[in-house]
C-alpha positions as CSV (number, residue, x, y, z in Angstrom):
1,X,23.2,18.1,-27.7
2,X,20.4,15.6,-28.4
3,X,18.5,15.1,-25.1
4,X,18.0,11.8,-23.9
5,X,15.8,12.2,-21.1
6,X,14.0,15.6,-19.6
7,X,12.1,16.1,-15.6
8,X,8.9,14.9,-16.2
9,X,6.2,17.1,-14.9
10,X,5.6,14.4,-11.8
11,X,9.2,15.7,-10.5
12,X,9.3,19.1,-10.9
13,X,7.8,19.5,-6.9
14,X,11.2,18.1,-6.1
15,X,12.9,21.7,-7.2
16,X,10.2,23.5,-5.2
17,X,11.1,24.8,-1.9
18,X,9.2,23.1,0.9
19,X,9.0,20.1,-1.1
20,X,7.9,17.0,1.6
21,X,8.6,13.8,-0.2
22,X,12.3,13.3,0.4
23,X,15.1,14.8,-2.0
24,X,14.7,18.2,-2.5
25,X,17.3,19.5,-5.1
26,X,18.7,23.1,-5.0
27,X,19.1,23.8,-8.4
28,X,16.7,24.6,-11.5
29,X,15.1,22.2,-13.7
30,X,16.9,23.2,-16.9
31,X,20.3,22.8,-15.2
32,X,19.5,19.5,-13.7
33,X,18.4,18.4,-17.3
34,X,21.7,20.0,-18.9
35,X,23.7,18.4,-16.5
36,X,22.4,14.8,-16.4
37,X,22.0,15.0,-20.3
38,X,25.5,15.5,-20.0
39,X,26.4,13.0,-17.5
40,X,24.3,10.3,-19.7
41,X,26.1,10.7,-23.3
42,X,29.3,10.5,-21.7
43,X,28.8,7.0,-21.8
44,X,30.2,6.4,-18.3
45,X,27.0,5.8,-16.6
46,X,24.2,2.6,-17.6
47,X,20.9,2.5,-17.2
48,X,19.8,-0.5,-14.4
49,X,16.5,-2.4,-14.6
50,X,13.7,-1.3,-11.9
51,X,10.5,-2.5,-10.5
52,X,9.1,-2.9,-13.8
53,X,10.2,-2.8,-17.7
54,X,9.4,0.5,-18.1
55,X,11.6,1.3,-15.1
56,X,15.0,2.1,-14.9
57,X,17.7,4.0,-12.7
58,X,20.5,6.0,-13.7
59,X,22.9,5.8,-10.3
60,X,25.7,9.3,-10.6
61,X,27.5,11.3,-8.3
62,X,25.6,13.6,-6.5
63,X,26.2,16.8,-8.8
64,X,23.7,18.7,-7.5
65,X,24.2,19.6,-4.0
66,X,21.4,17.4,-3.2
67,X,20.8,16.4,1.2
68,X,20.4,13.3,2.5
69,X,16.9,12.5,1.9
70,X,16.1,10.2,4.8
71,X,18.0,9.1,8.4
72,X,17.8,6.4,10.8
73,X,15.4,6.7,13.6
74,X,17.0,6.4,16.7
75,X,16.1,6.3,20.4
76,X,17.5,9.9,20.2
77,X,15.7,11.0,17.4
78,X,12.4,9.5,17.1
79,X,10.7,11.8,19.2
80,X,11.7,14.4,16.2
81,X,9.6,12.4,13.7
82,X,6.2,13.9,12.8
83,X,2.8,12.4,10.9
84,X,1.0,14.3,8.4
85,X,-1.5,13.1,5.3
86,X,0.4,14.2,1.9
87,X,-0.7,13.9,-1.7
88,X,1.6,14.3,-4.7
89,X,-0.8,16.0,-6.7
90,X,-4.3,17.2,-6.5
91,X,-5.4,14.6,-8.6
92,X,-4.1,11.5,-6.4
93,X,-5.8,10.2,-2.9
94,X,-3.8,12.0,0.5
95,X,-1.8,9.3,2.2
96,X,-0.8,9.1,6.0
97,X,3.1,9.5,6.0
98,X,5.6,10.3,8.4
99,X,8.9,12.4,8.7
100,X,11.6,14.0,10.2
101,X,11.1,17.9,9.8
102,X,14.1,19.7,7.8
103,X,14.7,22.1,10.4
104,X,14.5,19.9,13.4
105,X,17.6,17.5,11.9
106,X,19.7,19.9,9.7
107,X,22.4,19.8,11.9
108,X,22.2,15.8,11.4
109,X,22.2,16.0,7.4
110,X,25.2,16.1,5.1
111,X,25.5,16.1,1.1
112,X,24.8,12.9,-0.4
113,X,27.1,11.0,-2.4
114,X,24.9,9.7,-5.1
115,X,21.5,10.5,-6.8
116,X,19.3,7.9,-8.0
117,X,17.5,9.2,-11.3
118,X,14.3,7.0,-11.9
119,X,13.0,6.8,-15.1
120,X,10.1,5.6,-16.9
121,X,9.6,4.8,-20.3
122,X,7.8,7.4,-22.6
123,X,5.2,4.9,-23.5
124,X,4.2,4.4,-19.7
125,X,4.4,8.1,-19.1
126,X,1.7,8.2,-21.6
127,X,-0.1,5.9,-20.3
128,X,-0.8,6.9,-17.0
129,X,-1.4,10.7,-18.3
130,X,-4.2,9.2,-20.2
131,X,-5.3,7.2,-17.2
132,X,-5.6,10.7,-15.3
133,X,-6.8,12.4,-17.9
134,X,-4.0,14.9,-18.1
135,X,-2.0,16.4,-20.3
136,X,1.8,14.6,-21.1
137,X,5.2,16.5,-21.0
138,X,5.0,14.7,-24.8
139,X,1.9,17.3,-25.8
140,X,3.8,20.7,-24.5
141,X,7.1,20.6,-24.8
142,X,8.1,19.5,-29.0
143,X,11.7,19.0,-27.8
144,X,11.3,15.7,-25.6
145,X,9.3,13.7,-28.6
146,X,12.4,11.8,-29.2
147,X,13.3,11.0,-25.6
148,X,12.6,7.4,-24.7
149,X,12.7,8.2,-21.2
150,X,11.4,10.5,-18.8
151,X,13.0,11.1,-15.1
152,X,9.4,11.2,-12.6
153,X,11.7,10.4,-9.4
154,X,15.3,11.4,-7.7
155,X,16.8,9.7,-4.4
156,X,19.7,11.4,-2.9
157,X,21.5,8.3,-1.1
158,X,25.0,7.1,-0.2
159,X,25.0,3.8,-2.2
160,X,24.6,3.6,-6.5
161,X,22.0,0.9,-6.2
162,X,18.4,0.6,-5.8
163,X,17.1,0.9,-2.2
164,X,13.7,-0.5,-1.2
165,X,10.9,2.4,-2.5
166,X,8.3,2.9,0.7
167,X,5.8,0.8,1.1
168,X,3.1,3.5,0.5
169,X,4.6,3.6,-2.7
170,X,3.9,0.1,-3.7
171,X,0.4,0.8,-2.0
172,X,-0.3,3.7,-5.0
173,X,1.1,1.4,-7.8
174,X,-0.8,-0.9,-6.9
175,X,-4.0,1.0,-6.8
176,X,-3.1,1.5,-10.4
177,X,-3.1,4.5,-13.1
178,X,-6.5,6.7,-12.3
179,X,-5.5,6.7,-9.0
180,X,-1.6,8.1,-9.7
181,X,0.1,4.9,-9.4
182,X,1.7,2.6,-12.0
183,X,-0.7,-0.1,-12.5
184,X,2.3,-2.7,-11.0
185,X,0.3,-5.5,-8.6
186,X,1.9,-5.6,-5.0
187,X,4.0,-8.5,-4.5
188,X,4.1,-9.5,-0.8
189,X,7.5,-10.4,-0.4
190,X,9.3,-7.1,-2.1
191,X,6.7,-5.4,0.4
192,X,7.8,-7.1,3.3
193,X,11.5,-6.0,2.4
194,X,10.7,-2.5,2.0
195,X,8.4,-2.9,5.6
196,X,11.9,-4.4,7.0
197,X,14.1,-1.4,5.4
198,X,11.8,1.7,6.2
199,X,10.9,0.5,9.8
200,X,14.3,1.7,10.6
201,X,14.3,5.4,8.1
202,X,12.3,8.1,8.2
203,X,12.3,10.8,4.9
204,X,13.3,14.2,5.8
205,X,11.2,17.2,4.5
């Protein structure tokens, strides 16, 4: 089967156990790809616009056993949330970010009924592993030359549509490409909406 999109480098830390940043997923890389490659060439699932041209999402049942990735902070929960600085990568600046711990809210947590696979375009994934000086997914591995797309992100939600990213996310695009982000200026009122949305969620990790 021709593949049409691989895990980018950037999202393999999401199959890592101990993995902070919200959806962790319990299987391995190469079945994830198999199975979204799959899932894709089926035909039954589009590809929606992002943030940005180079963005898209593919919304599909959760296949993957994936948790919920975040929960609503409640007067009986929020004295389970914790602060910690986090970086993504070596290579990118630590950022102050808070969380409910795994262990403290499992009993809480169910499956999720959708995964939201976030893709950029190869020509962006490029991009910003020139802007970091790094080598791309492109360079190592000779199968993915042909795939236009390349998954860096997966949320584990309840809804098939795009949900506010954080707004320390639009923070790092915005500080643009050497510094890990996408280059994409912050606009103030899709920041206020995400302010408005994650007041009220905390990730789980």
């Amino acid at each position: 089967m021709k593949l049409l999109t691989y895990i980018d480098s950037f999202a393999v830390r999401q199959f890592q156990q101990g993995y902070k940043g919200g959806t962790q997923i319990p299987i391995s890389v190469q079945s994830f790809e198999e199975q979204i490659n799959k899932i894709w060439s089926s035909g039954d699932y589009q590809l929606k616009d992002g943030y940005a041209p180079f963005c898209k999402h593919l919304f599909v049942p959760n296949f993957a056993g994936c948790k919920q990735s975040f929960l609503e902070i409640t007067k009986d929960n929020e004295h389970l949330l914790r602060t910690e600085y986090q970086q993504r990568k070596e290579s990118e600046l630590p950022v102050l970010c808070r969380y409910f711990p795994y262990d403290l809210v499992k009993d809480q947590i169910k499956d999720s009924k959708y995964l939201d696979i976030i893709l950029y375009s190869k020509e962006q994934i490029l991009k910003e592993s020139e802007a970091m000086q790094e080598v791309s997914d492109y360079e190592k591995r000779p199968e993915i030359t042909d795939c236009e797309w390349g998954i860096i992100s997966v949320k584990s939600q309840d809804v098939d549509y795009e949900l506010p990213m954080t707004p320390i996310t639009m923070m790092r695009n915005a500080l643009g490409k050497e510094e890990g982000g996408s280059g994409v200026p912050l606009e103030r009122t899709k920041y206020m909406d995400s302010v408005e949305f994650w007041k009220n969620y905390a990730t789980i990790a």
